[in-house]
N, C-alpha and C positions, 0 to 999 in steps of 0.2 A: 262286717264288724264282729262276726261270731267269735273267728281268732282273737281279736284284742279283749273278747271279753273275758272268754276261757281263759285266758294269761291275767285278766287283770284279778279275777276271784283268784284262782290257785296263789297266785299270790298276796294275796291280803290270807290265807289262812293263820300264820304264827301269832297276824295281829287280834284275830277274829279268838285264837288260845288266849291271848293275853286276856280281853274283855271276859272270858268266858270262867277265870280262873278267878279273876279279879270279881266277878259278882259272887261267884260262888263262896271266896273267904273273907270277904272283905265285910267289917262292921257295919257299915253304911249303908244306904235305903239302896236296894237290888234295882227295883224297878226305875230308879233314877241312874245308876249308874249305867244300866244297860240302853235307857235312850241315848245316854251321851257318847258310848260305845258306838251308837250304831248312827247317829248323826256322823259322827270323827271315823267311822269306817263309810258313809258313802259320798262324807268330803274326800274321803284318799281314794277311793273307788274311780272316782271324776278324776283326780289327777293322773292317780298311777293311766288309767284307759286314753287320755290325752298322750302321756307320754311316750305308753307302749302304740298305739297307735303310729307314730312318726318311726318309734327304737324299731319295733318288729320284733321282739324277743323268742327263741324258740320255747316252745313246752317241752323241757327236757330236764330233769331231777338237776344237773348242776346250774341251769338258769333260774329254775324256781325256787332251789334254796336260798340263792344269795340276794333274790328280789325278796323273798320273804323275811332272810335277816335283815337285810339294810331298811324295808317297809318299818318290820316290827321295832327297829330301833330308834326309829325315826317316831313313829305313832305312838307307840306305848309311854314312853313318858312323857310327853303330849298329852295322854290321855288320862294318867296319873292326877298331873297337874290339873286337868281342867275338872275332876271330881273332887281335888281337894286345894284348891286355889292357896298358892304361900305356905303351904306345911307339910312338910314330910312324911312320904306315903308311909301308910301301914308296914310293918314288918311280916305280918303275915301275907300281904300281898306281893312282897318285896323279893322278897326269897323263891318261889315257885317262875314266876316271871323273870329274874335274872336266871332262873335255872334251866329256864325251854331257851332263852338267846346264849347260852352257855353254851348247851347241847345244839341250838340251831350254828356255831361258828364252829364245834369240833366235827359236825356230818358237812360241812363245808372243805376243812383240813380232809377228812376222810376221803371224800368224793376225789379232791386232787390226786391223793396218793394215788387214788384205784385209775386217775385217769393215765397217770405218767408208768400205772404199773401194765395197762391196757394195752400200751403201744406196739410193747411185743404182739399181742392178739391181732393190734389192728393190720400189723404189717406179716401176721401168717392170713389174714385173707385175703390179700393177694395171689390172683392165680397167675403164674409166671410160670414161666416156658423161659427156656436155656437153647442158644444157637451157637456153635462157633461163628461164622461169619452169615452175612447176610447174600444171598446170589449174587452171582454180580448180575450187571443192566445188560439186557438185550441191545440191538440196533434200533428196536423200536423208540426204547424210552429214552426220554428228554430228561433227566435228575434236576428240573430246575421249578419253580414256581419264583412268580414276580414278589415282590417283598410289598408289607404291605403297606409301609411308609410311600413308597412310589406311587403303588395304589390309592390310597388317600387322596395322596398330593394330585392323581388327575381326575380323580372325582370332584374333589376341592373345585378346581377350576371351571367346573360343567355344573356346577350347583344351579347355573342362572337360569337352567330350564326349569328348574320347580316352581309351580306356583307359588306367587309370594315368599321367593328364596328368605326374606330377612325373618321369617317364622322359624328356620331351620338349622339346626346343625348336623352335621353329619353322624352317624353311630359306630356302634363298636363293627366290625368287619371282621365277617365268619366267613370261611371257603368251605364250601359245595362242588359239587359236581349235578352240573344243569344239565342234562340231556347229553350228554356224553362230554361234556366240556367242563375243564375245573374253571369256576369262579372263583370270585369273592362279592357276599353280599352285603350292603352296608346298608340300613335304613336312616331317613330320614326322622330325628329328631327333634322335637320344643328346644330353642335355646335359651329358653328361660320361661316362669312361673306366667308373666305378662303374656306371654306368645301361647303358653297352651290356654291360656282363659279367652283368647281373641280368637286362637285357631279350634279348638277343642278336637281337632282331629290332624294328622299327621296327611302328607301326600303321597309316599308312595317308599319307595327302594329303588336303590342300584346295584347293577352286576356289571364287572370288568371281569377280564379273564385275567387271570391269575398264572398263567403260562406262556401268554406274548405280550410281550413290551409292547410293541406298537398298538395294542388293540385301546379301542377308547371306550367311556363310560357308558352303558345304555341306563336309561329311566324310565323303571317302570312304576305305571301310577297305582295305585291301593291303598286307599283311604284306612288309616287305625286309628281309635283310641286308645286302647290299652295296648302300653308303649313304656320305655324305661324312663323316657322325658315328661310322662304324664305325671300328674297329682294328683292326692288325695284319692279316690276310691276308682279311679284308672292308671295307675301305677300297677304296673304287673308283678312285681313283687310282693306289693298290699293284695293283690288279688289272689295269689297262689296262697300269701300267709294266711288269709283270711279263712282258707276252704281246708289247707293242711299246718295249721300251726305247730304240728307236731313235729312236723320234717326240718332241718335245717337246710336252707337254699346254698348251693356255691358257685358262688361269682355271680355276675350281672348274664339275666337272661339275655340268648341272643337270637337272631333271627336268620330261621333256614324256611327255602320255598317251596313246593311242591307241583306236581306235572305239570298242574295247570295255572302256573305264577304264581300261586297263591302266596303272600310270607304270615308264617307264623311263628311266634315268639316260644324257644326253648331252653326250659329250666331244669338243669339236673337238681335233685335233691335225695336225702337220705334222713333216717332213722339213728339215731348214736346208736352205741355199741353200749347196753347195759347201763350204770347210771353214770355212764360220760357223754363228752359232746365228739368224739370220738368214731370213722365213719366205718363201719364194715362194708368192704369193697363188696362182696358178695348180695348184698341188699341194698344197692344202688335204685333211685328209679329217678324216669322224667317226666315231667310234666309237660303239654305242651297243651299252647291257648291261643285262643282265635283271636288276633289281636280289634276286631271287630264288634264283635259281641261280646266279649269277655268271657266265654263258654270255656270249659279246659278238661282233658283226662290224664290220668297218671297211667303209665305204662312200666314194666322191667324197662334197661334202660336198651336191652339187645333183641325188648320186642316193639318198638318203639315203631309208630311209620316209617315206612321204605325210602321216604326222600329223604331222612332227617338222616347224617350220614354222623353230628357229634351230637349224640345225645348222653355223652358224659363232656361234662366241661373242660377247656384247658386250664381251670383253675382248681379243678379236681384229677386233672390225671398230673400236674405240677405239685400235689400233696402226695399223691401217690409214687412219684418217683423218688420224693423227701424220703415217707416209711419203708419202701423198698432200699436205699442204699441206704441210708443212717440204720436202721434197727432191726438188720441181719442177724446182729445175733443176740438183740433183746438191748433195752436202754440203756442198763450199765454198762454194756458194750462200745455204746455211743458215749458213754463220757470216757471212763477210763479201758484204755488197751486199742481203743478202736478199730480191734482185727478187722479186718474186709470192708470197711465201711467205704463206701462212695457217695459223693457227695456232687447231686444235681448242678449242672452247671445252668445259667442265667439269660442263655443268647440266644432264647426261642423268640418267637414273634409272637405270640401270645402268652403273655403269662411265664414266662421259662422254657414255653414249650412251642416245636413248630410242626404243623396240619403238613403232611403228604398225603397221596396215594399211591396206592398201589397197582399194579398191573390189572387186577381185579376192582378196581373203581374203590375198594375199601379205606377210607380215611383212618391214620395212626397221627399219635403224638411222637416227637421225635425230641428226643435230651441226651444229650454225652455226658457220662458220670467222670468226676476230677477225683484225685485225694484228697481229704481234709486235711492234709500237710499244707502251710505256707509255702508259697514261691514255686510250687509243682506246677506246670501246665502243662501236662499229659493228660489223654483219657484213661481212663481203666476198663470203657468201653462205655458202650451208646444203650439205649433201649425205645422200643415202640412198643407204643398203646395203643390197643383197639379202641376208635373212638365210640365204638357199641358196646361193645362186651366189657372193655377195660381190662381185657386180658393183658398182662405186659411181657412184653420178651426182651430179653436181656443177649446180648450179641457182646461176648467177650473172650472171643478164640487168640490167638497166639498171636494173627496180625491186627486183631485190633491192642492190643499192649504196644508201650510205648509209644504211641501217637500224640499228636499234639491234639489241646483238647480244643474247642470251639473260639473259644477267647482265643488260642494262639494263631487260630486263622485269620481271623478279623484282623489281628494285629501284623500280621505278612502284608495283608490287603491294605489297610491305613498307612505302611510305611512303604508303600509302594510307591503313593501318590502324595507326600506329603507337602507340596506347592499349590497342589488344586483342592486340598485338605478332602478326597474322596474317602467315604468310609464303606466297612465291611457293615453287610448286617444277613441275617436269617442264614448263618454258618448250618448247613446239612452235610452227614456225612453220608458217601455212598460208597458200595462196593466196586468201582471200574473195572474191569478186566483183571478182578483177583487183587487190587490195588485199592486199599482201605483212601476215600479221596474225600475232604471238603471241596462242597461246591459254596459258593458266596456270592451274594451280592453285590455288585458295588455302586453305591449312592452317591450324588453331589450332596453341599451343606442344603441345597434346597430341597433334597427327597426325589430328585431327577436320576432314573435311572442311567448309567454309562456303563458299565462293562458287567461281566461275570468272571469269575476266580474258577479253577480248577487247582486247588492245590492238592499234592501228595503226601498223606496225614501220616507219614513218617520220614518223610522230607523235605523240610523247609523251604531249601532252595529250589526245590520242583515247582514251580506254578507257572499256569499256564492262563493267558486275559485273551480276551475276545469280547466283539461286540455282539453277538447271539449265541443263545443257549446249545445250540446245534455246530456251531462254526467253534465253538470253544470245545465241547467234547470231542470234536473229529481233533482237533489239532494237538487234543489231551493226547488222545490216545495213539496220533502218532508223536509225539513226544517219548510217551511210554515206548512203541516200539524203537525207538533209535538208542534208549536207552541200555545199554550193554546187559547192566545189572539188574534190568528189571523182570519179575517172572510173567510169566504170561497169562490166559485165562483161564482159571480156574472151573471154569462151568461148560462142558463141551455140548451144552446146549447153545452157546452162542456163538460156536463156528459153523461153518460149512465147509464141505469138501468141494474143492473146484477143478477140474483137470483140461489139460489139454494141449495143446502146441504153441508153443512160443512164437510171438509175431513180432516184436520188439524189447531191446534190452538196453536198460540204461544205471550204468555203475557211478558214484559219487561219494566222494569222500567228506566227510563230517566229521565232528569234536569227537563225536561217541562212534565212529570207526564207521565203515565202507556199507553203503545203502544199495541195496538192488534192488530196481525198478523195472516190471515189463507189463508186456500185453500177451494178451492171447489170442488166437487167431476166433475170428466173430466175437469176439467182446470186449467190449471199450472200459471195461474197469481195469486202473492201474493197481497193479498190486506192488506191493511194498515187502521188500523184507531184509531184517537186519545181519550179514553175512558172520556178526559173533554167536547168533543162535542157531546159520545154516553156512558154513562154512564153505560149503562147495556150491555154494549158492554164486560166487563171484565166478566161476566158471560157466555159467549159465550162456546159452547161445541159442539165435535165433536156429527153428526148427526141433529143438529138445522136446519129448514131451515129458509133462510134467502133472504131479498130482499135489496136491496142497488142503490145508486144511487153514482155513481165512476168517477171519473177521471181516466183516463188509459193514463201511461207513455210507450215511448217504449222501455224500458228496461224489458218488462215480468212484472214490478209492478202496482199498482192501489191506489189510494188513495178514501177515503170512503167519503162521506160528510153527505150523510145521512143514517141509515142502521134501518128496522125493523124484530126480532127476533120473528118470529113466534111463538115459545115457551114460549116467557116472554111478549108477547102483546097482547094472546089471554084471 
């Protein structure tokens, strides 16, 4: 209660001027006027602390003005009234008193200016970093996570192992990385005020993997009260506001676990910028609380424990992707001229925004920036957030221009399948083999996963479906290689060099011109290569030796990029 109390004084001060102004000039008995003052201040004392209580208001100079205008306007002539019942206040009280809620509505006016003039500030404390393109993926990496509508939907169905399932709903669903495995964890939830007064404590959490379709829900049990479904003084929100009312929270704590299963509930929050509500990216921090005991510390948000992988929120790196492309070059920028502006597009999976990792276990935000032009759906490129540090890198080299943006993938996907009404969702873009690519989801109307998209994010008609993550990028990327016009990989850390004598050869003609196929003597991978990138590749014969420079799929195949024929080069 400490928080709603500190907000409920700071806010009764303009009213606490008015009584103080009004004894002082006012003709009438002091000592009476000030009991009724202070009666009429800890009737509102009790209301406003009821209200603020449920509201949660921050202590921040633009929330406590406008509680303290709207209180004082409310109480003061109220309070007028009740010292002089049916007659018209004094003139010398009249005058000072309208002249403090004068002045309390022009530092109200003031505060806005200074917030909407801030925004340039708030969008230089962003640290960002500039990349032309992003690497492309190894052989190892899989570009796909499960969506987490899918994911839901087979939690949903396994709810019946909780005890007393009709106490629960399911919760918001955060991805982790468990023990070398990316999840998604979802807690168990009160599905109403009636269940958390019967239940007073929650049963536990689930993790699905977040990377194979096939895998099912496990349930693991850990009793919490302080919980997003609790009430009244276990409400984890009420808990954090109570201990930092200072801080403003963003978005709904979520729940990540640590080594040893543990789940605890994490709150990014921050301090305004000056006297707005306004965030400085660089004084981020989170909270995180024992959803058990109710115990909790605040951490930087990049020193945060080792298992918490988003200790800045996707409803705070979805603000921050706002001030980085709207207000590049300061707000009037943003209305009129809107040089350079980019403007976050909406088809994340949380919040605007969708959770990968990285080869390094590192958790980012991922958003493709559109134009604030109508009827555009091009990217102007993508960017990722450190889910720790909230550093943001912006990825907007030559082949990320002219791509379609997020929205235009989904909508390839959706009118692919328009008889079984299968829809696109969680559009991610990746680097393939030098080839800027959406990878997508594809959903039934029930949240049942069916296939995966590989589209080519500067060409429409490039896309490639499959029913696994792994069988759809092999088939991507040979697609790409039969492709005449397509360039190859850009990162020659993802080839290898292969050499040696030809064991079998096989020639084939295709849409996109003449494919060579062989083997090599001791090794059973087929290599592939397209004869409009090796020309003298079609003259290829059993016994040639040969050196090559390959991509290797793991399906047993190899794609060629570059190959020289000993026979025909010497």
């Amino acid at each position: 209660m400490i928080g709603v109390i500190i907000a409920t004084l700071l806010s009764m001060i303009l009213f606490m001027v008015g009584v103080i102004i009004t004894v002082t000039v006012s003709k009438l008995n002091a000592s009476r006027l000030f009991k009724q003052g202070l009666i009429l201040f800890i009737v509102g004392f009790v209301i406003t602390a009821i209200v603020y209580y449920f509201v949660m208001p921050t202590i921040t100079v633009p929330n406590m003005l406008i509680a303290n205008t709207i209180i004082a306007i409310v109480l003061i002539p109220l309070y007028l009234y009740m010292i002089q019942p049916g007659e018209k206040a004094e003139t010398s009280v009249l005058r000072p008193v309208i002249s403090i809620l004068g002045l309390a509505v022009i530092a109200i006016v003031v505060v806005m200016i200074v917030s909407i003039t801030s925004l340039d500030e708030a969008h230089d404390s962003i640290s960002t970093a500039e990349q032309e393109e992003a690497k492309p993926l190894s052989k190892e990496e899989t570009p796909i996570t499960v969506a987490p509508e899918f994911a839901r939907n087979k939690i949903q169905k396994a709810m019946s192992v909780v005890p007393n399932p009709q106490f629960y709903d399911l919760g918001k669903l955060q991805v982790q990385q468990l023990k070398g495995e990316v999840v998604y964890v979802a807690p168990v939830e009160f599905s109403g005020f009636w269940k958390f007064v019967r239940g007073k404590e929650t049963a536990g959490y689930f993790t699905i993997s977040a990377t194979n379709v096939n895998a099912q829900p496990q349930f693991h049990e850990s009793s919490m009260q302080y919980t997003n479904s609790s009430y009244f003084h276990k409400y984890v929100n009420r808990v954090i506001y109570n201990k930092y009312p200072q801080y403003i929270q963003s978005g709904e704590a979520q729940i990540e676990v640590d080594e040893d299963g543990k789940p605890w509930y994490v709150q990014t929050v921050y301090r305004p910028m000056h006297i707005t509500n306004k965030p400085d990216m660089q004084q981020l921090r989170v909270v995180v609380i024992d959803p058990q005991s109710g115990e909790m510390d605040m951490y930087k948000t990049s020193d945060a424990p080792e298992f918490i992988e988003g200790s800045i929120s996707s409803e705070l790196a979805t603000l921050e992707n706002k001030y980085f492309g709207k207000y590049i070059h300061g707000w009037l920028n943003s209305i009129f001229g809107k040089r350079d502006v980019k403007i976050p597009n909406e088809s994340g999976s949380e919040t605007g925004v969708t959770p990968m990792f990285d080869e390094n276990g590192d958790m980012y935000y991922f958003t493709d920036l559109t134009s604030p032009k109508e009827n555009i759906d091009s990217a102007l490129g993508y960017t990722l957030i450190h889910a720790r540090t909230g550093e943001l890198t912006y990825f907007g080299g030559q082949k990320n221009s002219a791509i379609m943006d997020s929205e235009g993938a989904k909508q390839i996907v959706n009118k692919e399948y328009p008889e079984k009404n299968w829809k696109g969702y969680m559009p991610v873009l990746y680097n393939i083999d030098g080839n800027p690519t959406w990878v997508v989801n594809v959903l039934d109307p029930n949240g049942l996963h069916k296939q995966f998209a590989y589209i080519k994010a500067n060409d429409s008609d490039f896309a490639v479906f499959g029913d696994t993550a792994r069988a759809t990028l092999d088939a991507y990327r040979m697609a790409l290689l039969q492709n005449p016009g397509n360039v190859g990989a850009t990162d020659e850390a993802t080839l290898e060099t292969r050499s040696g004598e030809v064991n079998r050869v096989l020639v084939t003609s295709t849409e996109q011109g003449q494919m060579v196929q062989f083997l090599l003597t001791n090794d059973q991978t087929i290599y592939t290569v397209n004869a409009s990138k090796a020309p003298l590749s079609i003259f290829l014969e059993k016994g040639d030796m040969i050196t090559a420079q390959v991509q290797l799929l793991d399906n047993g195949t190899a794609t060629v990029e570059e190959i020289q024929i000993k026979s025909l080069t010497e």
